[in-house]
N, C-alpha and C positions, 0 to 999 in steps of 0.2 A: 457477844451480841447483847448478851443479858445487863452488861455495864453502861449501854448507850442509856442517854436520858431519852426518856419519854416528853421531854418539852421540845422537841426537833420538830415542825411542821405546823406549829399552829400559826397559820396564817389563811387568808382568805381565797381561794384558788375562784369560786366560780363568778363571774361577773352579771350574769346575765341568766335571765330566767331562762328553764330546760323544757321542752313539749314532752319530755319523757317521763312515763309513769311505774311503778309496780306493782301489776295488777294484784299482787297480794300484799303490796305494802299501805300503808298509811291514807297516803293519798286518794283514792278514790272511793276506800273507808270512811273518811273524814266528810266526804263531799257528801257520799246517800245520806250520812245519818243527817247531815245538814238539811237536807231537803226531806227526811222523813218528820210528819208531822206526831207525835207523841200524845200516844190517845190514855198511854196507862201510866201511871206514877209507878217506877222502879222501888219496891220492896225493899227499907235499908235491911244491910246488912254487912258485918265488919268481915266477912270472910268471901261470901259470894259475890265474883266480878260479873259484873254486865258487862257486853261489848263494847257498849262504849266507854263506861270506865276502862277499860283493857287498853284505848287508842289513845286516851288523854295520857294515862300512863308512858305509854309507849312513844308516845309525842315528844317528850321530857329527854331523850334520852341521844345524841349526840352520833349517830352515827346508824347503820346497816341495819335494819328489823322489820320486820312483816306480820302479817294478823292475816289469819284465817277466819273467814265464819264458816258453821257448816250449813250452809244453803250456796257455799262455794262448789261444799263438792259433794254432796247428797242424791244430788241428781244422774250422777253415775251410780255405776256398779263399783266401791269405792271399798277395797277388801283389809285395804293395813293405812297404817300413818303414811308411809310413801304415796300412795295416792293421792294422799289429801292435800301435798306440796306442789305438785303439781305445778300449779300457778306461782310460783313462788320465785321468783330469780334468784340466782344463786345457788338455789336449791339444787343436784340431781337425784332421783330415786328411782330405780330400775327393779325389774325382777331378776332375782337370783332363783328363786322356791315358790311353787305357790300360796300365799299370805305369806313372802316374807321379802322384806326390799333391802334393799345399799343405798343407804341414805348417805350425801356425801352433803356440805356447806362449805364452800368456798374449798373443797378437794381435799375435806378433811375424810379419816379412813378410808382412802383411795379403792383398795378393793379388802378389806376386813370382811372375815369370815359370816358365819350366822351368827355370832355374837360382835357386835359393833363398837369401834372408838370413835373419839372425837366430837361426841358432841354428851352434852348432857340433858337427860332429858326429867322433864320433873312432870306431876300431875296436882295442880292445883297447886302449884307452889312448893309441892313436896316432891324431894327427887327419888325416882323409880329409877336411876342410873346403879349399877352396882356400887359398891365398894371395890370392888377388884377389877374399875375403870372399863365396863363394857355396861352396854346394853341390850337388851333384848325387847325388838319393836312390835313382838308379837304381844307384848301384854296392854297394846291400845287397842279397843274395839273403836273404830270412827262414827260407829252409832251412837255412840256415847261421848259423844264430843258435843262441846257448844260452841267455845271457838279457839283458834290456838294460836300464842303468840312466839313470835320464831326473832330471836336474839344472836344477829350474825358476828364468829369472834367474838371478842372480846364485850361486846354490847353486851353479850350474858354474865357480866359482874352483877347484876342486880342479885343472881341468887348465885354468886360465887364462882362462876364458869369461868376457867380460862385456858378452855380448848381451841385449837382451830378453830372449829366449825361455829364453837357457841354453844346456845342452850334452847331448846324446845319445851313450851309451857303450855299441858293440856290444860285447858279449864273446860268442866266436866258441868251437865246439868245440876240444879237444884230446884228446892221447893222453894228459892226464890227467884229464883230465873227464870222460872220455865212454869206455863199456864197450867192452873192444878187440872188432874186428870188424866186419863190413861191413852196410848196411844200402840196399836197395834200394827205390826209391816210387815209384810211378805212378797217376797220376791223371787224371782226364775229364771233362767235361761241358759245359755248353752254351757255346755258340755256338762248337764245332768246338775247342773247349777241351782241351787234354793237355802235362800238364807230368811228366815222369822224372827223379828224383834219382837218383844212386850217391853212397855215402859209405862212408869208411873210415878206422879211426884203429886206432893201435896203441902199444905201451909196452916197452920193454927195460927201464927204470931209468935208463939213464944216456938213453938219447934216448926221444924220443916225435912220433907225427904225426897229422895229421888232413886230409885230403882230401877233395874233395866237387867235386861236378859236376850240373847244373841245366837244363836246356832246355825252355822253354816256347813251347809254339805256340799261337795264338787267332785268329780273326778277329775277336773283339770284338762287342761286344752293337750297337755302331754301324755303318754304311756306312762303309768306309775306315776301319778299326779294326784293324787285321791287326796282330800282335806274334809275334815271331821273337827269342827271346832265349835266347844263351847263356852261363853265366855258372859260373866254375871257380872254387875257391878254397881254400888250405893253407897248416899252417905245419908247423914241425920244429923242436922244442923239443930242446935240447944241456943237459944238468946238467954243466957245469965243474968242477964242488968243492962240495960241501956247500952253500956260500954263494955260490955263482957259476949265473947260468944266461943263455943262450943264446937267443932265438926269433926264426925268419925267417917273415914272412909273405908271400904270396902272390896274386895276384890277377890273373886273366886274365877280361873279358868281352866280349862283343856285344849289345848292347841297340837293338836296333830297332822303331819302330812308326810305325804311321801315324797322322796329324790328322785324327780327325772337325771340330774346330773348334768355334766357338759357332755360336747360333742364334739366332732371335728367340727373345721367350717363346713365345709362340702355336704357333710350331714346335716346342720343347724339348718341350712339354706333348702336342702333338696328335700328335708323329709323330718321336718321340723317337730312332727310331734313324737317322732320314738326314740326312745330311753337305751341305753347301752344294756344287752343281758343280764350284766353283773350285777346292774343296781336292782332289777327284778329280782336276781336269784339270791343274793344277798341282802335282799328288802329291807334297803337303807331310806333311813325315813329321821322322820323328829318329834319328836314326838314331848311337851312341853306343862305342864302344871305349873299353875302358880297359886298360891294363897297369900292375900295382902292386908293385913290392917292398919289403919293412919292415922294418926289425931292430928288437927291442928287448930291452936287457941289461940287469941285475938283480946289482948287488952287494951280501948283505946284511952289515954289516960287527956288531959288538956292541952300539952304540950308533943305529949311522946306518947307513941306506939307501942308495943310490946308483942310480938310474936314465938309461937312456940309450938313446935311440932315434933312428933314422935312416930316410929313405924318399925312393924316386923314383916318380916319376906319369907316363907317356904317354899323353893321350888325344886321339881325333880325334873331332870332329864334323860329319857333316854334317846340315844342317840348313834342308831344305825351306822357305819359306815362301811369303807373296801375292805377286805380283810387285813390290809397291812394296819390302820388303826385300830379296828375293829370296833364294838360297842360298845360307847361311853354312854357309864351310870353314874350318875350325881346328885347328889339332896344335899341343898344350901340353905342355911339359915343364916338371917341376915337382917341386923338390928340397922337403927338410927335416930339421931334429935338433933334438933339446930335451933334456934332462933334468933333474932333478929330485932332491934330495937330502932327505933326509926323517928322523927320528928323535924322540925323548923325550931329558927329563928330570926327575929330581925337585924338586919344591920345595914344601916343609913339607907331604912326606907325601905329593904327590900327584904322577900322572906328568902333564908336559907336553908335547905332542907340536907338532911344526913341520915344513913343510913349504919348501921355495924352490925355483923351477922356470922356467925360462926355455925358448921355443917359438919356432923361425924358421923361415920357410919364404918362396919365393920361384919365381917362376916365369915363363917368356917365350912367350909364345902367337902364332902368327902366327894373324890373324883377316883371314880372304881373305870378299870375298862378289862371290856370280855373279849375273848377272841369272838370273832363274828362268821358262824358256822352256817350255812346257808339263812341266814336271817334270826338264827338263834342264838344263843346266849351262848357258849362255849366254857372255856377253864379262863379264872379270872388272872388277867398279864401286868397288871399293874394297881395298885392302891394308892392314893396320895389323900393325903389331909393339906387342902388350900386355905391359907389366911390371908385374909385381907383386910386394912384399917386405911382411911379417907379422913383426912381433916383439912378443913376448907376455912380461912377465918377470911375475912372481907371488908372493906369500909369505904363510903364514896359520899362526898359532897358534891350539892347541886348551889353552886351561888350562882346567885342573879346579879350578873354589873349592872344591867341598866331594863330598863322593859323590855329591849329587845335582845340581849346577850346574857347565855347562862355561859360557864365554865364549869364543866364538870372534871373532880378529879376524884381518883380510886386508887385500891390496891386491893391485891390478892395474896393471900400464902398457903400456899399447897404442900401436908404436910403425909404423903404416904407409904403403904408399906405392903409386900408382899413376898409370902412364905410360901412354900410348896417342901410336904415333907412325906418323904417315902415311906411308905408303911411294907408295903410289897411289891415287890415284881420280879414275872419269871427271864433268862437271860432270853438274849435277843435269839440265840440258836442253840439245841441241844449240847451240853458240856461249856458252853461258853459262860463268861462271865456276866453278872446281873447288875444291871449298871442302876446306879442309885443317882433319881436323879433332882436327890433333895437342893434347895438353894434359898436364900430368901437377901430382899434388897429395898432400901430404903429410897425415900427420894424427898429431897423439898427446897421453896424454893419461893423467893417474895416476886411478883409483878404487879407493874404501874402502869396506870390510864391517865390519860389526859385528852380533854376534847371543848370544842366549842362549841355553843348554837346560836347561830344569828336566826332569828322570827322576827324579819319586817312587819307580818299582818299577821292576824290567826289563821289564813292559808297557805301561807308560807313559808318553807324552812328550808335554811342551809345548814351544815355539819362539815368537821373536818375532828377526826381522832388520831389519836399514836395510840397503841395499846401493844403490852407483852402476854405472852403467852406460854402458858408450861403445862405439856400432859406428861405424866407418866404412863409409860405403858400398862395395858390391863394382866393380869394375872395368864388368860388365852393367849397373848402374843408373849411370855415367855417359855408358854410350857407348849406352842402352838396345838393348844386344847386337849393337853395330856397325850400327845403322839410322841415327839420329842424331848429329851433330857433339858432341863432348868438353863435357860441362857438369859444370862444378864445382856441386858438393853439400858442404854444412857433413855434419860427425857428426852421428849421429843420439845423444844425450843424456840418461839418463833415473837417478833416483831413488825407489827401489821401498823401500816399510813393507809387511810379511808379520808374520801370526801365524798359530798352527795350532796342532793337536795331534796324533797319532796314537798308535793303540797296542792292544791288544784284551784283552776281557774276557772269560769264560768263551765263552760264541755269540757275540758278536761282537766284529768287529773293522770299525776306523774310522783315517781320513786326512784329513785336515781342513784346508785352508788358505785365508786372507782375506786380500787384499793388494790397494795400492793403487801404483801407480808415474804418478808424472809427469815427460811426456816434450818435450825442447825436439827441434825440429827432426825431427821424426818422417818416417821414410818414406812418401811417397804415390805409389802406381801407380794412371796414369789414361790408359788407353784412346784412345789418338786416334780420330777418327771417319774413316773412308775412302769414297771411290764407292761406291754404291749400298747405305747403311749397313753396308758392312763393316768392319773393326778395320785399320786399317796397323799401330801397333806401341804398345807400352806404353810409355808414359815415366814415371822418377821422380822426382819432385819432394820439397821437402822444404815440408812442412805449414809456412804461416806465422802459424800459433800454437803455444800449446803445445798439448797434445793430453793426454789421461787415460785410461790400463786401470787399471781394477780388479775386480774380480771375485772371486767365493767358488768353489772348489774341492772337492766333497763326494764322500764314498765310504762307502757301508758294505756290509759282505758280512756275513749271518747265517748261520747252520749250523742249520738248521730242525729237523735231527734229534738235535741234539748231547743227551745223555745218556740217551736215550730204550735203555732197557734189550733186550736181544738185535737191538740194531740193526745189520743186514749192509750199509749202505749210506750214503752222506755227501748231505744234501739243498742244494745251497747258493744262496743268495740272494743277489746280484751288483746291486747299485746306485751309479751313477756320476752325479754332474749337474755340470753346470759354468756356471756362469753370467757372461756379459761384459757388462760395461761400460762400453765404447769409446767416446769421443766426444771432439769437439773442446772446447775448453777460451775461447772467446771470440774464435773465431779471426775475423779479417776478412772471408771472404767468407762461410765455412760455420757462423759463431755456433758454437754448442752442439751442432751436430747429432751423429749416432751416426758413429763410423766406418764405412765399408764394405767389405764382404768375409766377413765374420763372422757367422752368427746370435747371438742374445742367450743362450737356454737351451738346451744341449742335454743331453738327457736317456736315458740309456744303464741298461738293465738286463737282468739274465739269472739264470735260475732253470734251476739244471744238479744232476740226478741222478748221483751215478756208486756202480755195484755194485760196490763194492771193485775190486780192479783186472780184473775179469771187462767189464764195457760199462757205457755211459753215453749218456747222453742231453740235449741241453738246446735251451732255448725263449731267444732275445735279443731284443730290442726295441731299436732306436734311434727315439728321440723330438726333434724340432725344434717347438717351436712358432712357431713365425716367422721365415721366411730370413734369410738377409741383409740389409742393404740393396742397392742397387747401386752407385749415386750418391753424394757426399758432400753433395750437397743435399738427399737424402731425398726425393728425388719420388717410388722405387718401391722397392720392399719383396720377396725372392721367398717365395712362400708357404711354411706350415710342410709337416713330412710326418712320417709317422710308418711306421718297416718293420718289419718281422717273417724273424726266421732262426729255424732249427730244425739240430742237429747231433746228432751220435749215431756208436758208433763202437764196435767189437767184439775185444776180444783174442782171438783164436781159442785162441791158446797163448801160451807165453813168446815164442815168435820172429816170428808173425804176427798183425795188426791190421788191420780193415777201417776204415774212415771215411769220412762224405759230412756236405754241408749244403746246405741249400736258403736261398739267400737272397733277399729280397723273394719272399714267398710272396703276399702281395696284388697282386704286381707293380703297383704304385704308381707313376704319373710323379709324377717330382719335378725339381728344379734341386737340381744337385750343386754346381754353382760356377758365380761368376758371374766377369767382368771389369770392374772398376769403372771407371766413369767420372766427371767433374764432375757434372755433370745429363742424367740422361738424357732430361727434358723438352725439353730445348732441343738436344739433340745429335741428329746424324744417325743415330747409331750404335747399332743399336738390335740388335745383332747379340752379344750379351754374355751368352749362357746358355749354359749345357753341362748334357744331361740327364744325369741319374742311370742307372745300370743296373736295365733290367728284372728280371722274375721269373731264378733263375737257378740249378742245381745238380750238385754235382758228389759225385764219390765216388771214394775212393782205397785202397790196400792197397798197406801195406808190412814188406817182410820181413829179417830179420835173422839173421845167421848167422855 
């Protein structure tokens, strides 16, 4: 697969303008700001993005990609980065833990543990994704967000990504983004629910800062659901010289919660909020630290760019679990720098722009685990010293044929490595032998982009890409998180066709993407089956066929009042569907069948009032018509659901703002996630559901001054 040329497809597939939009892509981004009137001159700065620099950027860019603002999703009760996608097609994010999701793009890390693959995720340009190929989504607060850009597949070559899913780019408040002055939030509501911001940023000219602070307390809509998290986070931007600037980032948290766990179905559905005994009495839980510092520098010279960033990572985990894993301890230290050199030039007329960027990063983890004695620490069963090294080098031209046709081409080279080395461990049963389950394995490997953009007018765009794709698996999917002995895994391999359009027309605006990727060596997480049908641990394997996503991506928002003469008010009409189509590709044991982990359709809309900037009001909808599977065999299926929120929110004055929402107002049980296993017909294991949250509502007020 890897041998096909990447120049297969470029040709023009759409003929004909689409009504369709994505509510969190481009398109009807593009339209507000068009029609918001610009009372304040945007603050330069060579590091800090405004939104709408973010869109024009993002505009450029030939294929799949979405923007979030947060006034998208503020207005809920909005606890992890999964929330905040929501709106996002293509996107899915469900709860596995409370504060913590299964972030999937285009069905990448199908169902991966609390430590996540396949997509990368960075914070201001700097990547917060491991070295040892995982993520952990608990280190975004969405208080702390300004807006985020979401690069599906292979679109995330801008900072080197060439996973499945792509790349996620927080961009975080600053003292020059964000209006100087402090801003205080508190919020309430069920199930013993109360989360308090403080924030504050500020601007001299030569320097600028932004600070913020977050504590959330819950005991969760489940038995053994309790979350205690606190999570700080700043930077301090330095202007050096006109063309020079400065930014330190910051990051200090506590992320703690406890495991309700899965359930049967039967349980999920009848009695949704209580927790298995075990996880009580073995008070398995997660409990998460991190400490971050970032530089990133900015030289803009006449011609050329010059960027350059740095960063260190300490986090510890501990990490409760059944007694067959027991209690994983961990402290990881974990370096990195990249940069990236950037500029134009002309040629017959037109500017051409190019990028080169090289990303390394590396990292040593001692992964201790305890036996886990009714929730306590026990005799230590295992020691490992994990290494991990990432090198990412990158380069892509934007030439311009004519006013209205870019070409863009790229490539990537992904150059990594992971060690896991035995320090101790006691045998698996008294007199038995002590299995060492040292290993380490290399991976690398060049992939190539190629894409078009045809832009008839400035609201208008078509795309068509080929792009290749190479992950290797994270350091957790060989050692499946220090439970099992070191198994080598090939890369995961895959070659994605996309076409789309987006762009908007008078009331509407539309985001449109169709794409198909086929993938060698696909990641599979399956469930082992334990005593008395509970889970011991997940393992990953790699699919021994090839395997196929494809799926259509849809969005449109309308503006239901748009011209309607003495109108004091914006009516807008929010539609999202995303449709997958996962499935094995003739593989040996599982034929044809669908992936599992993923619904097929889901179907996302919201019809929101707002009176000028006085109050507003809106009605959401999310729609599943059919769960997941569980299985790769397809014995069982979990049913569709369909919920209902309501939001609403009140400017009292310029400095204070009331808000609340009620989410599942039918309080529906449903299955929020599942854990997939082989067959669940034939397995013990029948313990693979996690319900959904009940009815639920909160209400907030915050003040500025």
């Amino acid at each position: 697969m890897k041998n096909r040329t990447a120049a297969a497809l470029i040709a023009m597939a759409l003929g004909a303008q689409s009504s369709v939009v994505l509510a969190a892509g481009l398109g009807q981004h593009s339209q507000v700001l068009e029609e918001v009137v610009v009372t304040a001159e945007q603050k330069g700065s060579l590091i800090a993005v405004s939104e709408q620099a973010s869109i024009e950027n993002l505009k450029k860019i030939p294929g799949g990609v979405g923007f979030v603002a947060a006034d998208d999703f503020l207005d809920n009760f909005t606890q992890s980065i999964g929330d905040t996608l929501v709106f996002t097609p293509g996107v899915f994010a469900d709860t596995s833990a409370q504060r913590e999701n299964r972030i999937s793009i285009r069905g990448s890390g199908l169902n991966a543990t609390f430590e996540r693959r396949g997509l990368t995720v960075l914070r201001d340009g700097v990547p917060i994704s491991r070295a040892s190929g995982i993520t952990e989504f608990q280190e975004i607060d969405p208080l702390s967000i300004q807006h985020i850009e979401v690069f599906k597949g292979a679109n995330g070559l801008r900072y080197g990504s060439s996973s499945l899913g792509g790349a996620i780019n927080i961009v975080t408040p600053t003292g020059k983004t964000r209006k100087a002055g402090t801003t205080v939030r508190v919020e309430a509501g069920s199930f013993e629910t109360a989360r308090s911001s403080i924030s504050t940023s500020g601007d001299t000219g030569k320097v600028d800062y932004y600070g913020a602070v977050t504590r959330l307390d819950s005991d969760g809509f489940r038995d053994h659901a309790e979350v205690d998290s606190v999570y700080s986070f700043g930077n301090v931007g330095f202007s050096l010289a006109d063309n020079i600037e400065t930014r330190f980032f910051v990051t200090a948290l506590q992320d703690d919660f406890e495991l309700a766990g899965s359930l049967s179905f039967e349980d999920a559905l009848d009695n949704p909020k209580q927790t298995r005994e075990t996880n009580i009495v073995d008070d398995q839980d997660r409990n998460l630290d991190v400490y971050r510092l970032s530089n990133r520098t900015v030289i803009s010279l006449s011609q050329v760019d010059i960027e350059a960033a740095a960063w260190f990572t300490k986090r510890t985990l501990d990490h409760a679990l059944t007694p067959f894993v027991g209690i994983i301890d961990q402290e990881e230290e974990e370096w990195g720098i990249s940069t990236q050199v950037s500029g134009e030039f002309s040629l017959a007329g037109f500017d051409e722009q190019w990028i080169v960027g090289i990303n390394h990063a590396q990292s040593e983890n001692d992964a201790e685990v305890y036996e886990n004695i009714l929730g306590e620490k026990g005799a230590l069963s295992s020691d490992d010293d994990q290494d991990a090294e990432n090198t990412v080098i990158y380069a892509q031209l934007d030439s311009k044929l004519s006013q209205h046709w870019n070409l863009v081409l790229g490539f990537n080279y992904v150059d990594s490595e992971r060690t896991n080395r035995n320090v101790f461990a006691e045998p698996a049963f008294p007199g038995g032998p002590v299995e060492d389950d040292s290993g380490s394995i290399s991976y690398d490997e060049f992939s190539t982009r190629i894409g078009l953009l045809y832009s008839p007018s400035d609201n208008i765009q078509y795309f068509v890409n080929v792009s290749e794709g190479y992950e290797p698996p994270g350091i957790t999917d060989l050692t499946s998180g220090g439970a099992l002995p070191f198994t080598e895994l090939l890369a995961q391999e895959s070659i994605t066709y996309e076409i789309g359009s987006r762009g908007f027309y008078k009331a509407i605006a539309w985001d449109i993407a169709a794409y198909r990727s086929e993938v060698e060596n696909e990641f599979i997480d399956v469930a082992a089956p334990g005593f008395f049908g509970g889970t011991t641990v997940t393992n990953t394997e790699n699919a021994q066929g090839d395997t196929i996503h494809q799926g259509l991506e849809i969005g449109i928002d309308v503006d239901l009042l748009s011209g309607l003469v003495g109108n004091a008010g914006n009516l807008r009409l929010r539609n999202i569907l995303t449709y997958n189509d996962f499935k094995f590709d003739d593989d040996p044991v599982n034929g044809n069948n669908t992936l599992a982990g993923v619904p097929e359709v889901v179907y996302v809309a919201e019809l929101r009032y707002d009176h000028g900037e006085t109050w507003y009001a809106g009605l959401n909808m999310r729609h599943v018509a059919n769960g997941a599977y569980v299985d790769y065999a397809n014995t069982f299926q979990a049913p569709g659901y369909q919920l209902w929120g309501l939001t609403a929110g009140w400017n009292i004055n310029s400095s204070t703002k009331v808000f609340g929402s009620i989410e599942n107002i039918a309080d529906e049980e449903f299955i929020s996630n599942v854990s997939t296993v082989a067959n669940l017909s034939t397995e013990g294991n029948q313990r693979v559901f996690t319900p959904g949250e009940g009815r639920s509502a909160y209400v907030g007020v915050s003040f500025s001054f």
